[in-house]
Structure formats: structure tokens, C-alpha cells
C-alpha positions in Angstrom: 22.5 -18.0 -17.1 23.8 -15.9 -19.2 27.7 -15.3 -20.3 29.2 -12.2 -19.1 31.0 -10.4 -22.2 35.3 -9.9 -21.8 34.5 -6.0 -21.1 32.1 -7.1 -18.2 34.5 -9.3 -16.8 37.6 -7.1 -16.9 35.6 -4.2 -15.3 34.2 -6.5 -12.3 38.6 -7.6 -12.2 40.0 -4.2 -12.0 37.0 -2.4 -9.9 35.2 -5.1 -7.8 36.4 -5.0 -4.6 36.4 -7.7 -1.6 33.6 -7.3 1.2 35.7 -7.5 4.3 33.4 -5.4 7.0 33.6 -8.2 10.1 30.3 -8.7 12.0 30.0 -6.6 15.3 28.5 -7.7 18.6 25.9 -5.3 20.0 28.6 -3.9 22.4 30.5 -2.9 19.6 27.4 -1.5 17.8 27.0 1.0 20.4 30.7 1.9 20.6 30.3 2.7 16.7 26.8 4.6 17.2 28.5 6.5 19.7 31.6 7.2 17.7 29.2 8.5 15.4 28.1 11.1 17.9 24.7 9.3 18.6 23.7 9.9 22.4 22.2 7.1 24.3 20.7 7.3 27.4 18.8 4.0 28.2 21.6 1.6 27.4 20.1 -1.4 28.3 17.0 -0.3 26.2 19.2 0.8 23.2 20.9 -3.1 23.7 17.6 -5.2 23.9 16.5 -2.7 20.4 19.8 -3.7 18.5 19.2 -8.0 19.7 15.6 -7.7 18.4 15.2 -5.2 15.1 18.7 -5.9 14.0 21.6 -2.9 13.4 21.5 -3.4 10.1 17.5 -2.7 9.6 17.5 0.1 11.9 20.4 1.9 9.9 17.7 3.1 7.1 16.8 5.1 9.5 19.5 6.8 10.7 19.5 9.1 7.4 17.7 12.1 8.3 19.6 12.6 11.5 23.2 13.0 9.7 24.6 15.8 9.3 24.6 16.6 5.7 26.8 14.5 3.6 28.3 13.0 6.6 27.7 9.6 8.4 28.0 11.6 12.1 24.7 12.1 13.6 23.4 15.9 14.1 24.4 17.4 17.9 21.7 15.8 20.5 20.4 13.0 17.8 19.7 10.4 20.6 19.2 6.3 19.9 15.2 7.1 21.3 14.3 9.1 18.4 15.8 6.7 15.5 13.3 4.2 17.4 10.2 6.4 17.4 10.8 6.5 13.8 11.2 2.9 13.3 8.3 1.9 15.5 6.1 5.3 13.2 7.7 3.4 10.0 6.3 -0.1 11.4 2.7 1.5 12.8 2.2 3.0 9.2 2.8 -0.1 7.1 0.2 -1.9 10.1 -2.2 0.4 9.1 -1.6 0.4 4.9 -1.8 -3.7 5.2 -5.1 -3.4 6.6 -6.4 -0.8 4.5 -5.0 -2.4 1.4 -6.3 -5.8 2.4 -9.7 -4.3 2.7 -9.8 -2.9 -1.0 -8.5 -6.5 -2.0 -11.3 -7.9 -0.6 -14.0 -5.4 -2.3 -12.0 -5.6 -5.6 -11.9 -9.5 -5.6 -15.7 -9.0 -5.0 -16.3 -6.6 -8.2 -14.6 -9.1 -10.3 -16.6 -12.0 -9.1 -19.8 -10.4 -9.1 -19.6 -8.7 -11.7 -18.1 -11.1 -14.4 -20.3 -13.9 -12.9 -23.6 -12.0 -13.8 -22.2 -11.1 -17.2 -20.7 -14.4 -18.3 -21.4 -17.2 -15.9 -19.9 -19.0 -13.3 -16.8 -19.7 -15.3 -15.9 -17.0 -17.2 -12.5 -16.9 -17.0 -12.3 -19.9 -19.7 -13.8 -17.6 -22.1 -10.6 -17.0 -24.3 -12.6 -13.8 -26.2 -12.8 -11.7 -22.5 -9.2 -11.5 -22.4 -6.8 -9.3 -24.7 -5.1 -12.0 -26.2 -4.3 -15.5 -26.1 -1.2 -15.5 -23.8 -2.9 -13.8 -20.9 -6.3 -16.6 -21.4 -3.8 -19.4 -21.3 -1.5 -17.5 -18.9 -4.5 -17.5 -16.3 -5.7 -21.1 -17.3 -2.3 -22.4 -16.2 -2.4 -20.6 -13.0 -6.0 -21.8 -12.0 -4.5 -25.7 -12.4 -1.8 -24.2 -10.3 -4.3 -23.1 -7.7 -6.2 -26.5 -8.0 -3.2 -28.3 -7.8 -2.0 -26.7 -4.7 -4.9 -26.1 -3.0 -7.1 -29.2 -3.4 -5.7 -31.1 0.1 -6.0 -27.6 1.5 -9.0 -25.9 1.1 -12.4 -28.2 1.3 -14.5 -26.4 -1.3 -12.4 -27.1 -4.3 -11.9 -31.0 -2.7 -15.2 -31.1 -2.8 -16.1 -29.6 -6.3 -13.3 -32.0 -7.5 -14.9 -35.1 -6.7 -18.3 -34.5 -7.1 -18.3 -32.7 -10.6 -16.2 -33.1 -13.8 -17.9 -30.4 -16.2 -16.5 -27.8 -16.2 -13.2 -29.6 -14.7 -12.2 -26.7 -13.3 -14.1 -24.9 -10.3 -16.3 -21.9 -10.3 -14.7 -18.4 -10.7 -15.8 -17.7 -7.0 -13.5 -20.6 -5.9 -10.9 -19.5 -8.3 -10.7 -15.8 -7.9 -11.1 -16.2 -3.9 -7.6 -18.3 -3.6 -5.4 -15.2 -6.3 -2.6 -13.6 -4.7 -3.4 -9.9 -4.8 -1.0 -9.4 -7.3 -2.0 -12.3 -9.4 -6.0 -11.0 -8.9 -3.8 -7.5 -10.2 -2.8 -9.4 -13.6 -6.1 -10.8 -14.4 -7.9 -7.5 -14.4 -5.1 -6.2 -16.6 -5.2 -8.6 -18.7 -9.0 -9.0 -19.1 -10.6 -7.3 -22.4 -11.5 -3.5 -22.4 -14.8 -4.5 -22.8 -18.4 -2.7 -20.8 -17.7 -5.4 -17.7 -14.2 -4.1 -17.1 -15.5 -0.6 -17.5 -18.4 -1.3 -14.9 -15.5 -2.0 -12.6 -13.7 0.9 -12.7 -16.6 3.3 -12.9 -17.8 2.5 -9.8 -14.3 3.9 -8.5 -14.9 7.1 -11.1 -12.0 6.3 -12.9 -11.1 4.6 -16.4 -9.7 1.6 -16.5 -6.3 2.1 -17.2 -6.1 4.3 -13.5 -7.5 1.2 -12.0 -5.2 -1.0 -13.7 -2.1 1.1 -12.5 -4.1 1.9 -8.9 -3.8 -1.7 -8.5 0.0 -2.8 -9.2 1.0 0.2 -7.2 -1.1 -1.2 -4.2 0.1 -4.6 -5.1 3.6 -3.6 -4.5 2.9 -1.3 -1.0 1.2 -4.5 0.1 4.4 -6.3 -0.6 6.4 -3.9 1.1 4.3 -4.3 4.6 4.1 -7.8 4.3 7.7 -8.3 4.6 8.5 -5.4 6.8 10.5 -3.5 4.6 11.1 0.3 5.3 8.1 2.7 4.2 8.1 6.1 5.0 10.9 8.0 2.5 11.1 5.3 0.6 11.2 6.3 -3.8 8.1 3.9 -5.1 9.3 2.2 -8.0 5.7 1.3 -9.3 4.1 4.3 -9.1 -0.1 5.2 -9.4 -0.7 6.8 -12.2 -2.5 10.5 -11.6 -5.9 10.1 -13.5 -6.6 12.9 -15.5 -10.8 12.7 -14.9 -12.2 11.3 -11.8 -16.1 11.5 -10.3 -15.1 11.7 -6.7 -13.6 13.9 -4.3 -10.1 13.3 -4.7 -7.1 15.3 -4.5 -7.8 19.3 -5.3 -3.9 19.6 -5.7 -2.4 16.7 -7.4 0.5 17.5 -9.0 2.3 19.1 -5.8 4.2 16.0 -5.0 6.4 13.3 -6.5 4.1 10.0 -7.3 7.6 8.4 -6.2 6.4 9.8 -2.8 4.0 7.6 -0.3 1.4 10.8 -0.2 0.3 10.1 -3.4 -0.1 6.0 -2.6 -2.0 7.0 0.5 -4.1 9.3 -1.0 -5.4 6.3 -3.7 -6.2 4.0 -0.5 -8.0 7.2 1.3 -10.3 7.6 -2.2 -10.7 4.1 -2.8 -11.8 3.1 0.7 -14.1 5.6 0.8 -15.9 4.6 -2.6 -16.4 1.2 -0.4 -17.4 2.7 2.8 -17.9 6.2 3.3 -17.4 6.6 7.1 -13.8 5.2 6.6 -11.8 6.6 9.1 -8.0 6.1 7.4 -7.1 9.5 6.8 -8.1 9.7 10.7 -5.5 6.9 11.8 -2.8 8.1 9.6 -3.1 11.9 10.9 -2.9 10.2 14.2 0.2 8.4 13.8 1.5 11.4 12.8 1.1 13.1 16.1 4.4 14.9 17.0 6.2 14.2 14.2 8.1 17.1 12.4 7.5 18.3 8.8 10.7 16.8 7.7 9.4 13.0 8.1 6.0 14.2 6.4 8.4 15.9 3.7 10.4 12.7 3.1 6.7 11.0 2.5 6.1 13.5 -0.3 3.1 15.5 2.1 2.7 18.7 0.7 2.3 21.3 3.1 -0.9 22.5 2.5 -2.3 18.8 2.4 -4.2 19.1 5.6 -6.7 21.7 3.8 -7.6 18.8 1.3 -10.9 17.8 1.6 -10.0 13.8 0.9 -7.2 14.4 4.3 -10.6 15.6 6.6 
């Protein structure tokens, strides 16, 4: 760990302060969302919604119903409408993890398939197809990883370990199949800019480089639904990067919103999907979800507001 300098440690002694907010039951939770000028009406509802989503998790979304630069809640703001948005904020990220897990799946595919035709079966210990020696031995020691904790759980690489020894570790199929999305992520990063990798991303329309940054940017949304973290307003700290050529129909206006935004995010899954199946109906669900909601939560996403004209959005 290491030492904090004499400056550090007299600023953290003259400005840190104690924590010393005590823990509130969920009686007193309502007494200080009413204080706040919050207007219940199904107390018993309001109750069971503080016992199972916790006060604490719900307060992210209290924000847009302040008044501005104030912690009081606008006139009328009632407890029903901060949960409609927390049950919209927990539908979306339902929806993103199955539409991102479906473009894992097809991307795991394209690098099986296609590296297996071009190099074999185990192409991965092929130092020369990645960019340098770090990221070759970087993904060896992760496949003994994988091995390692995998061979008492999944039958087919028990079984290739005791009946062969040559290559000693198991086809890329095996491999590949059992990477996290974001380790999956790092190998196509770190794989040589060769006509394979290019193959790849062409059949998405963009270079490799898009794909590359497509792909951490989904790795991290996928991270964000899987452990139920808030979505909707959120500022994306890994951000998709806006390709400057692309063969499909993708966004006609693309610089009208902040990549920090979700819009942008869920305009990459719309296109991608598509390039996998062309009847995909995401735009459809999202819209959907949207129903009733008012421009400001669509604002807070980063949704233009001419974005239902977009051909990609119909």
C-alpha cells in the first residue's frame, strides 16, 4: 500500500470530518421523506418499498423531483412516481442484459469461427496473432485459470483433460466459451490487426478500433445491470466511441447527444443486434417502456428530441 505524503495527511487532519448520520428505521424514513415535502398516499405500500429496495438505493432517484438546488421535493412529487421510475430504471437494465447477452453470444461466435478456420483449433497459443508478448502470455495465464477452475465443473474440459495431452490445453471452442464478457472484450483487443480481426468487425461495417471500444462500453453497461446499479441518467464513464465510417443504417444524427449519455449506448445495441438478426425488435421494447414517461427522463438518458425520426429508432 502505498505511504501517504505529510501534505496528504495534514489535509485529511484538518478537513476530514467524522460520519455520524445514525441509521433510520423505515418509520423514520417516511417522517424525513415527508419533511422533505414528498406526499405519500399508500403508506403501507410506501413502507413494504423502503423494507425491500432499500432508502438508500431509491434516493438516486429522487433527483429530478427536487426543487432546483434544494433537497425538498417539487409541490405534489408523490412516493408512487420515484417508484415508477425505479421499477422504468430496473425494466431498462432487464431488457439491456438481455440484449447485450445476445451480442456476447454472436461475438463469442465470430471469434471462434472465425479464428478457428484461419488458424486451427488452438489459435490462441499462436504468440504472432497477438500485438505483443504481454497480451499472448497475458491470455495464456488466463486459459490455465479457466482450466484450473473449471475442470471439476464443466464436463467437456474434464473430459479433454484426461483423454488428451497435446495440445495440453483445450480447444479455443472450450476456451473462448467459458471468458467473461469482459475478458472475451480483452482478447479481441489485444489480438493482432491482422485480415481475421478485420473480418470481424466488417461484418458489423465498422473498423476495428469502433469494435474494440463498442465492446468495453458494452462490457461495462453489462456490469451495471448485472449488479443492479442505477441506469437511466447515469454519466458513462467508458464511453463507445462514434465511428466516423459505417456500412449500415446507423444513426443519421450522431453528434446531438453526449456519448456520456445511455442514447448513444443503446443506439450501438439497436445496430449491432440488427447486423445479427434483422427482425430485432429492441428499439420496439425500449419505446415501450417508455410509455408515459416525460421528456425530462428521456433528456437525462441523453434522447435527442428528434430521435424518434431516426430510421435505426423504427
Amino acid at each position: 500500500m502505498p505511504c501517504l505524503s505529510l501534505k496528504h495527511t495534514l489535509v485529511g487532519f484538518f478537513f476530514a470530518m467524522k460520519y455520524q448520520k445514525p441509521p433510520l428505521s423505515i418509520n423514520n424514513q417516511i417522517v424525513r421523506l415527508k419533511s422533505k415535502g414528498l406526499t405519500i398516499h399508500e403508506l403501507a405500500k410506501a413502507k413494504s418499498t423502503l423494507r425491500t429496495v432499500n432508502y438508500y438505493r431509491l434516493s438516486s432517484y429522487f433527483i429530478p423531483f427536487y426543487k432546483i438546488r434544494t433537497s425538498k421535493f417539487r409541490k405534489n412529487t408523490t412516493f408512487q412516481q420515484i417508484s415508477e421510475l425505479y421499477d422504468f430504471d430496473n425494466q431498462l437494465r432487464w431488457i439491456l442484459f438481455g440484449a447485450i447477452q445476445k451480442i456476447e453470444i454472436g461475438i463469442r461466435a465470430q471469434l471462434i469461427n472465425e479464428y478457428s478456420n484461419s488458424y486451427g483449433s488452438h489459435w490462441f497459443s499462436q504468440v504472432n496473432l497477438f500485438k505483443d508478448f504481454n497480451d499472448f502470455s497475458s491470455f495464456q495465464s488466463k486459459a490455465y485459470k479457466i482450466i484450473a477452475d473449471n475442470r471439476n465443473k464443466e464436463k467437456f474440459i474434464s473430459h479433454y483433460m484426461a483423454k488428451y495431452n497435446d495440445p495440453p490445453i483445450p480447444a479455443n471452442w472450450m476456451i473462448v466459451e467459458l471468458l467473461t464478457f469482459g475478458q472475451m472484450s480483452r482478447l479481441y483487443k489485444s489480438l493482432r490487426d491482422d485480415r481475421t480481426k478485420k473480418d470481424i468487425a466488417t461484418k458489423f461495417g465498422v473498423t476495428e478500433k469502433v469494435l474494440e471500444s463498442w465492446l468495453h462500453n458494452l462490457n461495462y453497461i453489462r456490469n451495471i445491470t448485472a449488479h443492479h446499479i442505477r441506469l437511466w441518467n447515469r454519466d458513462l464513464r467508458i464511453t463507445p466511441m462514434n465511428p466516423r465510417r459505417i456500412r449500415y443504417q446507423f444513426l443519421n444524427s450522431r453528434g446531438a447527444s453526449s456519448h456520456q449519455k445511455l442514447y448513444f449506448t443503446l443506439s450501438v445495441i439497436i445496430y449491432l443486434l440488427k447486423r445479427f438478426d434483422p427482425n430485432c425488435n429492441i428499439a420496439r421494447q425500449i419505446l415501450d417502456l417508455f410509455g408515459n414517461t416525460t421528456s425530462t427522463i428521456t433528456n437525462q438518458m441523453g434522447f435527442p428530441q428528434n430521435y424518434k425520426i431516426e430510421p435505426l429508432w423504427n
